[in-house]
NUTOR-982187 format. One line per 5 residues: for each residue x, y, z of C-alpha. Coordinates in nm, 4 decimals. Layout:
<gulos>
X,Y,Z ~ ...
</gulos>
This chain:
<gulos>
7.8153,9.8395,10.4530 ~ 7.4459,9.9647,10.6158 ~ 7.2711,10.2382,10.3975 ~ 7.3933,10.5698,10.6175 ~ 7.7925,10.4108,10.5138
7.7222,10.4107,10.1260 ~ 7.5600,10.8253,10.2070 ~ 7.9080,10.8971,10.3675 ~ 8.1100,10.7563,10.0606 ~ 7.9048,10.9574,9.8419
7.9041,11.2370,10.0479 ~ 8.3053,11.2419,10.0404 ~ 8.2574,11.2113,9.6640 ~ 8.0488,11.5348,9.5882 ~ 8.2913,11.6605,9.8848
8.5934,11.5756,9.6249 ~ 8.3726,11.6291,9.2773 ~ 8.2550,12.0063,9.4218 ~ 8.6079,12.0990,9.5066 ~ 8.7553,12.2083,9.1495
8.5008,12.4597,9.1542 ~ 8.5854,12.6102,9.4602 ~ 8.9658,12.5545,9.3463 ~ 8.8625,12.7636,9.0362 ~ 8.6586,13.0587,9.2458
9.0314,13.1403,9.4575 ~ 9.2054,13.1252,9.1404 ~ 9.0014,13.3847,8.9813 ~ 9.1517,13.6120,9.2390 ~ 9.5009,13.4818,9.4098
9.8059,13.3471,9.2343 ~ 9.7949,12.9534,9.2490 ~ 10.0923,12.9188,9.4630 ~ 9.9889,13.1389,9.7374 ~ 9.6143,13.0033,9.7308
9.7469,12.6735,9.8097 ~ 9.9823,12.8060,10.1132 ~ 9.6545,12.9127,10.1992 ~ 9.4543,12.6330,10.1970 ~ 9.7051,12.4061,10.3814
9.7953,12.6938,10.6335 ~ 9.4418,12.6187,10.7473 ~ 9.4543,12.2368,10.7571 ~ 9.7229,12.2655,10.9599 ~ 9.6165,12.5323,11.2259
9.4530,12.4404,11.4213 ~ 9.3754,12.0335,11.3489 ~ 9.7907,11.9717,11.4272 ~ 9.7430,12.0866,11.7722 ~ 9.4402,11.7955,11.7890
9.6360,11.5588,11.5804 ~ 9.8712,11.2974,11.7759 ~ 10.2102,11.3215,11.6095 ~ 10.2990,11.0192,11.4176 ~ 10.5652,10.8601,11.6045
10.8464,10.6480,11.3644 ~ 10.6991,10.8275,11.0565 ~ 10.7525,11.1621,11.0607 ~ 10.9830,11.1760,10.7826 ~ 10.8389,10.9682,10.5383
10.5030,11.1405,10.6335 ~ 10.6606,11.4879,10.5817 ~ 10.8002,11.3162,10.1878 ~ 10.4319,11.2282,10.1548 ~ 10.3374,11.6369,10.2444
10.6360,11.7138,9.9489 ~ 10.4438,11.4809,9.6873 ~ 10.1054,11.4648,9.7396 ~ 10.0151,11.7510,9.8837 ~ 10.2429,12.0440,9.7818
10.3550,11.8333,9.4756 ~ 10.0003,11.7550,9.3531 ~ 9.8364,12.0551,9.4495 ~ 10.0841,12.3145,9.3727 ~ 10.1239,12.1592,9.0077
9.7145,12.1555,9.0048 ~ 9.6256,12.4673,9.0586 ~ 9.9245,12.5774,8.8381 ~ 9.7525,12.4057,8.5595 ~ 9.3789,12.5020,8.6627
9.5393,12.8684,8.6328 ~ 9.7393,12.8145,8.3006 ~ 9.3536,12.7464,8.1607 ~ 9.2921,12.3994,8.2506 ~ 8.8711,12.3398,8.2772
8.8008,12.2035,8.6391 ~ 8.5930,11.9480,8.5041 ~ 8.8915,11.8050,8.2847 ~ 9.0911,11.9012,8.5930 ~ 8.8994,11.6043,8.7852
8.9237,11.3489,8.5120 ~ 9.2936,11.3987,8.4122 ~ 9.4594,11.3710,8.7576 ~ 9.2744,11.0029,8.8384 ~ 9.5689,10.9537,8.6149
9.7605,10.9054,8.9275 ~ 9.6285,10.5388,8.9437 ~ 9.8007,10.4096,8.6354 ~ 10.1019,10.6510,8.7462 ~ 10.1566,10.4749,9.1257
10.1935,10.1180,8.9341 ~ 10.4546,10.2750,8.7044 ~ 10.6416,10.4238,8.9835 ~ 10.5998,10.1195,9.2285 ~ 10.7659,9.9039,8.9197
11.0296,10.1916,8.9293 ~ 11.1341,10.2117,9.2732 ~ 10.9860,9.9181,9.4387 ~ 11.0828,9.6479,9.1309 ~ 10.6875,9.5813,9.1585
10.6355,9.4002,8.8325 ~ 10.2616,9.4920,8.7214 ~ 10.0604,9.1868,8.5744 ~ 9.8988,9.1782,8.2980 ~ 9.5601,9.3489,8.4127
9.7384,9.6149,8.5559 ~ 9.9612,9.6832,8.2187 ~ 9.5956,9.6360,7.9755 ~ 9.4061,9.9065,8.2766 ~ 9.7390,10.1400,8.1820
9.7422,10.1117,7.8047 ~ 9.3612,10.1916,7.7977 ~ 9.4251,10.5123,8.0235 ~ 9.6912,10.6347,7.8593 ~ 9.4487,10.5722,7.5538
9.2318,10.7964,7.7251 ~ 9.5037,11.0598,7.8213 ~ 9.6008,11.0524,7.4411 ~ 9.2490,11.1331,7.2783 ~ 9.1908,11.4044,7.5345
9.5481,11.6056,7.4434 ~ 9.4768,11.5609,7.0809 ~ 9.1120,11.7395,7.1229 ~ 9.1950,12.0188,7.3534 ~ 9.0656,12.3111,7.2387
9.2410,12.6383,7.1221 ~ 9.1109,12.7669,7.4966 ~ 9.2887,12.4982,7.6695 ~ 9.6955,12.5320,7.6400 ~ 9.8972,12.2164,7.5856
10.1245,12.3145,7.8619 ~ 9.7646,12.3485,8.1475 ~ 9.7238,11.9706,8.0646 ~ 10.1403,11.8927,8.1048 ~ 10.1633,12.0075,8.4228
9.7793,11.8397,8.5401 ~ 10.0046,11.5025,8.4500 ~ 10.2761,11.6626,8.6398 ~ 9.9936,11.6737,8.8928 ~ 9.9236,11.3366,8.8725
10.2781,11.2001,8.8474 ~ 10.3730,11.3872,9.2075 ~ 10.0486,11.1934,9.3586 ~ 10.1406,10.8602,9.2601 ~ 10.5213,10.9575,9.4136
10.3218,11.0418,9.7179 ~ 10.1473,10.7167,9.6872 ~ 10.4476,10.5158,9.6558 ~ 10.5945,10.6729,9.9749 ~ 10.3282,10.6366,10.1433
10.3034,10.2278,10.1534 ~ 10.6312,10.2468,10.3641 ~ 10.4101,10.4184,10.7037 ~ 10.4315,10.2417,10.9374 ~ 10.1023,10.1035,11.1095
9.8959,10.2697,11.3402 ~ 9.9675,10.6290,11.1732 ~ 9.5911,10.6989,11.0661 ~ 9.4738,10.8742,10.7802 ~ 9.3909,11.2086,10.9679
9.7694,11.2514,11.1339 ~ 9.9002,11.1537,10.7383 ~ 9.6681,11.4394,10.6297 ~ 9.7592,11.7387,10.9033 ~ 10.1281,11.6556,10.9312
10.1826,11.6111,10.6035 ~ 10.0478,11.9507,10.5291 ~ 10.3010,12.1033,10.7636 ~ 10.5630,12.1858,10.4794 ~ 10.3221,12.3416,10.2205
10.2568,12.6501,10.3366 ~ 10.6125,12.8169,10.3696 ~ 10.7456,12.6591,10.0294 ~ 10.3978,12.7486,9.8096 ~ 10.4567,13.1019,9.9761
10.8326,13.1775,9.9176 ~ 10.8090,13.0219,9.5582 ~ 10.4697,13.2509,9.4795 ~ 10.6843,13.5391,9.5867 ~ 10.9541,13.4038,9.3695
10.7432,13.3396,9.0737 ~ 10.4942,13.5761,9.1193 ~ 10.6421,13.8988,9.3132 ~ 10.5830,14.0370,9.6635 ~ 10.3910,14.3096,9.4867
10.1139,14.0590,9.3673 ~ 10.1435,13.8514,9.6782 ~ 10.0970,14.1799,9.8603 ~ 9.8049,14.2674,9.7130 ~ 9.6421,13.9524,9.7655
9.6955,13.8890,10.0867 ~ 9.5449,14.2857,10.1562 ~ 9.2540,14.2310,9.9068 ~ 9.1266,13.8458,10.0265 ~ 8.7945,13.8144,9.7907
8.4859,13.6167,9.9128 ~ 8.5707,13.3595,9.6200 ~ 8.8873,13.3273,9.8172 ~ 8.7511,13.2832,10.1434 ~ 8.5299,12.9914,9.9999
8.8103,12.8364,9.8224 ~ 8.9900,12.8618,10.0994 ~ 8.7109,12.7508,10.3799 ~ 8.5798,12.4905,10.1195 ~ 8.9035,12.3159,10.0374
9.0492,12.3024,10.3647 ~ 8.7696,12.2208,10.5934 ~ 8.5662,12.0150,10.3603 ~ 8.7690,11.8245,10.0573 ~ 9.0277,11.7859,10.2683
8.9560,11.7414,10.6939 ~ 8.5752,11.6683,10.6543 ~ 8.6768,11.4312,10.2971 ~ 8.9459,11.2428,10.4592 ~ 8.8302,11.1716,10.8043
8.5072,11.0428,10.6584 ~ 8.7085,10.8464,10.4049 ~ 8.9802,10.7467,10.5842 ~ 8.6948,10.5921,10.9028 ~ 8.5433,10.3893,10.5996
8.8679,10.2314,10.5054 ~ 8.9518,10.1485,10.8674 ~ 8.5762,9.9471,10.8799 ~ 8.5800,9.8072,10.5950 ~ 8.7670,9.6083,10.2994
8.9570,9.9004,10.0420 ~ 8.7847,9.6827,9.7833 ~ 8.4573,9.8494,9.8736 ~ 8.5289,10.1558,9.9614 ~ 8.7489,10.2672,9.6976
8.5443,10.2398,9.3875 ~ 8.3399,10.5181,9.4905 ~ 8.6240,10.7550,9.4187 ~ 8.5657,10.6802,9.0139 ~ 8.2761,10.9226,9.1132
8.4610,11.2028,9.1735 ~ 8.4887,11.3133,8.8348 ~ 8.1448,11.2730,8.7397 ~ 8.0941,11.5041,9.0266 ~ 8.3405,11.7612,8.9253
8.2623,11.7474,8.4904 ~ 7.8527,11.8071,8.5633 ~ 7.8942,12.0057,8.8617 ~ 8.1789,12.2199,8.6869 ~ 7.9190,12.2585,8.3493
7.6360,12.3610,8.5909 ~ 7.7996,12.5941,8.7790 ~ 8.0625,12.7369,8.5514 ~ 7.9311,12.6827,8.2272 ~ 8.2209,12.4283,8.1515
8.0664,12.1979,7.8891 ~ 8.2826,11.9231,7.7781 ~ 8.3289,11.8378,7.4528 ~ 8.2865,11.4599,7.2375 ~ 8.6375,11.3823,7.2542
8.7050,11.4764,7.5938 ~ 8.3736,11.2762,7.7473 ~ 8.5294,10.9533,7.5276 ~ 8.8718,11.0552,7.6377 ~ 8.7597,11.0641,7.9870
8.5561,10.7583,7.9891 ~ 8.8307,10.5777,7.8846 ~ 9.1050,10.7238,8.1529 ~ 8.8383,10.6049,8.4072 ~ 8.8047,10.2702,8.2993
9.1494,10.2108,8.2424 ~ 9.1891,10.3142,8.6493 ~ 8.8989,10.0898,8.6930 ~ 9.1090,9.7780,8.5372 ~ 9.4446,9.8793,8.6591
9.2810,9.8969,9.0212 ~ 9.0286,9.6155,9.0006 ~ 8.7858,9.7944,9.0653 ~ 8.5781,9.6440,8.7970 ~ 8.6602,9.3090,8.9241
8.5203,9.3602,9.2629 ~ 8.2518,9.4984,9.1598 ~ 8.1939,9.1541,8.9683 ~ 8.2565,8.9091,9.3062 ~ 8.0456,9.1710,9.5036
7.7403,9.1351,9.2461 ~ 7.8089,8.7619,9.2015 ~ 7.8670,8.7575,9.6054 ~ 7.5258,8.9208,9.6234 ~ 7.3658,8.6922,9.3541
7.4778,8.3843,9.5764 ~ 7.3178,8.5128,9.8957 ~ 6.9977,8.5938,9.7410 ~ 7.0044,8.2997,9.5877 ~ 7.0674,8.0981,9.9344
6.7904,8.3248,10.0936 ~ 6.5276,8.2624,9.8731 ~ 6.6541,7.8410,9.9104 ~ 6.5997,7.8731,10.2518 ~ 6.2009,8.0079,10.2466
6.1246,7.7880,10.0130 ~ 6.2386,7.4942,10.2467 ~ 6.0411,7.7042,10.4999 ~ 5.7396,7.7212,10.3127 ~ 5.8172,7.3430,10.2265
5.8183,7.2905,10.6117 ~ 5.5592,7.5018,10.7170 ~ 5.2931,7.3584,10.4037 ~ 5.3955,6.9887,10.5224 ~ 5.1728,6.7777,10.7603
5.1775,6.8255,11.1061
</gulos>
């Protein structure tokens, strides 16, 4: 990866990091349900018009849209509205990691090894010191349904290993997000009235319009295609470990911008659901061969100018 590839990764990670906030600015002012018709109403219109349809996949790809998109999402911004911080938003749905090996084992008979099992304990570890220290502010139930969050994710993820090839990243994203809107909209009637859902709709805040605009066009168009080119030109192994930036991103910019300071045990809890996705992903591995990688080819590199020099200093 050149210099202007490592930018875009962590570009797509203050992309991701940044998004609770906006998340929590439409939530201020719109029932969670409805805000996330909205936001997927507008990934879909008018990208799925641009978007080649994803021929042989449609239904699994539609599954994915159920799980990981109107699953995860509906069930996040549920909890972020229940009283959920959106920096412990960020750090308690990377969950999903340790979640998509427990569900591959599930319905795939994918027996995890023993990295993968030690990465889990350590992040459920994690999971367990942060419910134990939520504060009176933060209701049990807001941090149940983030996991619920997390769980519908790693469904998605799951799901999404049976697409077929040559159904990209983008068409995943835009068709996926075709059966969001009308569900999140009929159950936020349901749940929330057609009085309230009225009123939104004829009262649309600028908070909402940024959550809205933000979310849409940037986490999740702008995010993915950027992401999603990365993966396609180069190895997962170094692409993906940027996303264990994301909630770095979204705990300080979450405390700057919304006063959201995290406490002791939730910056230990944290740190430890990180690194337990870290070892139940490998990340930390690669990151080893890519240092000792590097080591090795410096260490060739400098071999070869000093036989250079050698050369160069010898008679002639």
């Amino acid at each position: 990866m050149r210099p202007v590839h490592y930018m875009l990764a962590l570009l797509v990670v203050v992309l991701w990091g940044v998004n609770f906030i906006f998340i929590d600015f439409g939530l201020r002012d719109w029932p969670p349900l409805l805000l996330v018709a909205a936001r997927f109403t507008f990934v879909v219109i008018p990208a799925i018009f641009f978007v080649t349809f994803p021929r042989g996949n449609l239904r699994r790809v539609l599954l994915i849209g159920v799980f990981m998109s109107a699953g995860q999402f509906g069930l996040l911004y549920t909890s972020m509205s229940l009283g959920l911080p959106a920096g412990l938003a960020s750090i308690v749905i990377q969950i999903q990691a340790a979640f998509t090996v427990l569900v591959a084992a599930l319905a795939l008979r994918e027996i995890p090894n023993r990295r993968q099992l030690v990465g889990i304990l350590i992040g459920l570890s994690g999971l367990g010191v942060i419910g134990l220290s939520l504060q009176a502010s933060v209701p049990i139930a807001a941090f149940l349904v983030a996991l619920g969050a997390s769980l519908s994710w790693a469904v998605g993820n799951v799901i999404a290993r049976g697409v077929k090839e040559g159904t990209n990243g983008v068409q995943m994203t835009v068709w996926s997000a075709l059966v969001v809107p009308v569900p999140m909209f009929a159950l936020s009637l349901l749940i929330d009235g057609p009085a309230e859902v009225a009123h939104a709709l004829a009262h649309p805040t600028w908070g909402v319009v940024a959550s809205v605009v933000y979310t849409a066009g940037c986490a999740s168009l702008i995010g993915y295609v950027i992401w999603n080119s990365l993966l396609a030109r180069f190895p997962a192994s170094q692409v993906a470990p940027f996303s264990l930036l994301v909630p770095l991103v979204g705990v300080l910019s979450a405390w700057l911008v919304l006063g959201d300071r995290p406490t002791a045990p939730e910056l230990i809890g944290g740190a430890l659901l990180l690194l337990g996705v870290a070892v139940t992903t490998g990340v930390l591995k690669t990151i080893g061969r890519g240092l000792t990688g590097r080591k090795r080819r410096n260490r060739r590199v400098v071999a070869g100018d000093m036989q250079e020099v050698g050369r160069s200093a010898g008679p002639r």
